[in-house]
C-alpha positions as CSV (number, residue, x, y, z in Angstrom):
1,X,131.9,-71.4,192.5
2,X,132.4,-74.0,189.9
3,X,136.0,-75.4,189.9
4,X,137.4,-78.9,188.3
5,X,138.0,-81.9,190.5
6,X,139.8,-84.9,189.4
7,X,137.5,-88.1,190.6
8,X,139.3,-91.6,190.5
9,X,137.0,-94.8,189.7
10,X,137.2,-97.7,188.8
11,X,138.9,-98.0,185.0
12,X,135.9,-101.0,184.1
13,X,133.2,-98.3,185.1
14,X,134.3,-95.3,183.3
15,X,131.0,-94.8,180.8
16,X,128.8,-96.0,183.7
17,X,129.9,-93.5,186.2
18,X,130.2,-90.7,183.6
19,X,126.6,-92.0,182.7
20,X,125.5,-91.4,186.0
21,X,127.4,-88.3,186.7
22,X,125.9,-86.7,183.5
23,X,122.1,-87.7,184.9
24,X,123.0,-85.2,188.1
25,X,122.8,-81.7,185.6
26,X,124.8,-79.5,187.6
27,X,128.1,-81.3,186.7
28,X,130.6,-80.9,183.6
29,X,132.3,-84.1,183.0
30,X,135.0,-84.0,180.9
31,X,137.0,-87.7,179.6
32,X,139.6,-87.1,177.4
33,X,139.2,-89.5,174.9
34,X,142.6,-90.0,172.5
35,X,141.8,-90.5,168.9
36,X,144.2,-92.9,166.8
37,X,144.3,-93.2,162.9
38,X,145.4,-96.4,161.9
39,X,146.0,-97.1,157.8
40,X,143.3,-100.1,156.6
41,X,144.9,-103.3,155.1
42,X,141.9,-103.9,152.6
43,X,141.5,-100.7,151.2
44,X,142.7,-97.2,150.9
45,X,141.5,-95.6,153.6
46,X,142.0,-95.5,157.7
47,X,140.2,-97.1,160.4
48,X,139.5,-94.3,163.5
49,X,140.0,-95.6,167.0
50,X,139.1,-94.0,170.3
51,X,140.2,-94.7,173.9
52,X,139.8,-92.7,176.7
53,X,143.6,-91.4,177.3
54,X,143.0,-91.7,181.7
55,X,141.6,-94.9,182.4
56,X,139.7,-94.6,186.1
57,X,140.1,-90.7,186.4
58,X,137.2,-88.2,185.4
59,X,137.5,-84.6,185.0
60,X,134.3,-82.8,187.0
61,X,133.5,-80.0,186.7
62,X,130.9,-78.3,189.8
63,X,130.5,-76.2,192.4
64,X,130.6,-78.0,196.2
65,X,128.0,-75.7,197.3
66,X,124.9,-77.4,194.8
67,X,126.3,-80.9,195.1
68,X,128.2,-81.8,197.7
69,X,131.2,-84.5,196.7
70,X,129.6,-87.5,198.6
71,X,126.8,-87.3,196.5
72,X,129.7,-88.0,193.5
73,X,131.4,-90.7,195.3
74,X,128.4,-92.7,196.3
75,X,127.9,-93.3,192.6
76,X,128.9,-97.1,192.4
77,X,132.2,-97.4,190.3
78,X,133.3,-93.9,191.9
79,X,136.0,-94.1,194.1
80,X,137.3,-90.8,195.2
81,X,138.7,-87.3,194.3
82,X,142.1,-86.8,194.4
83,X,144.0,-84.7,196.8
84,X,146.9,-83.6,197.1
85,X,146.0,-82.0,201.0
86,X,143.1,-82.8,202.7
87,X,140.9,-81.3,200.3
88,X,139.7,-82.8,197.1
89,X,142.5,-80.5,194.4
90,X,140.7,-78.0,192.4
91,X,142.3,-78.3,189.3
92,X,143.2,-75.0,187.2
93,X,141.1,-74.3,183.9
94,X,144.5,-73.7,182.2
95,X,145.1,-77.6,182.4
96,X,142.1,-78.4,181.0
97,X,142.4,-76.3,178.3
98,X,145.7,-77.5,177.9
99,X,144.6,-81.0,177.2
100,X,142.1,-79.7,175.0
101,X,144.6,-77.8,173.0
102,X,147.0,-80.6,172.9
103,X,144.1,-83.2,171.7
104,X,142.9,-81.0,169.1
105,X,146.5,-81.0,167.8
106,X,146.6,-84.4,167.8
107,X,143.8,-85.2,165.7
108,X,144.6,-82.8,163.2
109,X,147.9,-84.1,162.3
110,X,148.1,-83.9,158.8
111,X,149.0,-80.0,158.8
112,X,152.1,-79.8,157.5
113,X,153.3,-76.9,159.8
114,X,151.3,-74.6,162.4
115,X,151.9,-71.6,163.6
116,X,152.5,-70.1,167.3
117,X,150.6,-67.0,167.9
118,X,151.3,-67.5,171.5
119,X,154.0,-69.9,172.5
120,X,153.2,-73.4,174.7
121,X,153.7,-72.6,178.2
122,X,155.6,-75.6,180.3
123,X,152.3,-76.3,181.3
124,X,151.3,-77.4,178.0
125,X,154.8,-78.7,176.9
126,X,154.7,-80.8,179.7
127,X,150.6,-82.5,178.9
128,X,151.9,-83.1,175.3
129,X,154.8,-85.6,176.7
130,X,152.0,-86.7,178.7
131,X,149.5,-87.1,175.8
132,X,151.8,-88.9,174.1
133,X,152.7,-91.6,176.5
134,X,151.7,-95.1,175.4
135,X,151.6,-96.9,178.7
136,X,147.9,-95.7,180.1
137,X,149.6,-96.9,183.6
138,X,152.4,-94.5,182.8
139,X,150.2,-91.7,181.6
140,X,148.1,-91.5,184.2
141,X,151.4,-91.6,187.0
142,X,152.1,-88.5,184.7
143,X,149.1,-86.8,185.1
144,X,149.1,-86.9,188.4
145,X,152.7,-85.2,188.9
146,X,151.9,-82.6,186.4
147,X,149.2,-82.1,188.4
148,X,150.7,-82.1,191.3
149,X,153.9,-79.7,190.1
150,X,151.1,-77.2,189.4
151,X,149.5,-77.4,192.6
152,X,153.1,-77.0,194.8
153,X,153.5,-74.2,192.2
154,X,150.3,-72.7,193.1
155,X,150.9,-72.5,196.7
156,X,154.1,-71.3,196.4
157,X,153.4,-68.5,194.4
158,X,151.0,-67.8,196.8
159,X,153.0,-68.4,199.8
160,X,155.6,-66.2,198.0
161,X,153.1,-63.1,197.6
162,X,151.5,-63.3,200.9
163,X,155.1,-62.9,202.2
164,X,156.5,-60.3,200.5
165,X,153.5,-58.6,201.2
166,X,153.5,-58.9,205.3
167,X,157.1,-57.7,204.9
168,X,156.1,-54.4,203.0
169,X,153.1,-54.2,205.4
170,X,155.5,-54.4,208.7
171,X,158.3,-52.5,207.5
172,X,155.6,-49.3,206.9
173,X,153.2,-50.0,209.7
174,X,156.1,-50.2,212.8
175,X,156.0,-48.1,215.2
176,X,160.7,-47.1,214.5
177,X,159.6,-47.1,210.9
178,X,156.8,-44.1,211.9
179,X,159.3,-42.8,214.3
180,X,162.2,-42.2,212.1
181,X,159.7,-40.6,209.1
182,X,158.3,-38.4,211.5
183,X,161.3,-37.0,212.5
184,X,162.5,-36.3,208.7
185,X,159.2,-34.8,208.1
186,X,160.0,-32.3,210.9
């Protein structure tokens, strides 16, 4: 199943290894690249600047079954994935879409109001500050506690669920619980 991985490499050897990564065919990489508009000096018009808004970090987008990750990592320039346990951390399509939505924003900023149909979740509230960090050193600290808030989130919602669960399971499936219904029933 095809999940996104965050891969960490060297901040010089971004467009090589995303380059390279591309070449493979049976991996989505996804930069997000921040676009600034800057007013020109020697005319009346603006001058469009691009950077890529993680320096060193690469979205990826595959399934660990068709490629394994070494086959990533051996790419020169690539460092690791990050991880959070001692796997490499899947990270949710909701963030990625988040950053998309919050990018798409940003380029279009001369709307002079926009309307909500569905209201920014934290999650999105929370890549906007990011987003809009100057400091890439900062930004990129950022992203990795956002990402990492959503990841403790993840398993305790899980952890959470599975709980509750074993306690409705017990508390129907012992043996007093049978007893006492049993004898109602009768």
């Amino acid at each position: 199943m095809k999940n996104w991985h965050l891969l960490s490499c060297k901040s010089n050897a971004n467009q090589w290894v995303t380059l390279e990564i591309e070449s493979l065919e049976v991996v989505e990489v996804y930069s997000p690249v921040l676009v600034e508009k800057q007013r020109r000096s020697d005319c009346d018009g603006f001058r469009t600047k691009e950077k890529v808004l993680f320096p060193g970090y690469l979205f990826l987008r595959f399934d660990p079954e068709e490629i394994h990750t070494t086959h990533i990592t051996r790419i020169p320039g690539a460092i690791q994935f990050v991880r959070f346990s001692d796997t490499p951390y899947v990270v949710p399509d909701s963030v990625i879409q988040g950053l998309r939505d919050v990018l798409l924003l940003r380029v279009n900023c001369t709307l002079s109001c926009i309307e909500y149909r569905n209201l920014p979740t934290d999650l999105e509230k929370s890549l906007h500050l990011v987003v809009g960090l100057r400091s890439e050193t900062v930004r990129r600290a950022r992203l990795l506690a956002v990402l990492q808030h959503e990841d403790l989130k993840a398993r305790r919602n899980k952890g959470r669920s599975l709980s509750e669960l074993g306690r409705i399971v017990t508390a129907l499936e012992t043996p007093a619980h049978r007893a006492k219904h049993q004898t109602h029933a009768a």
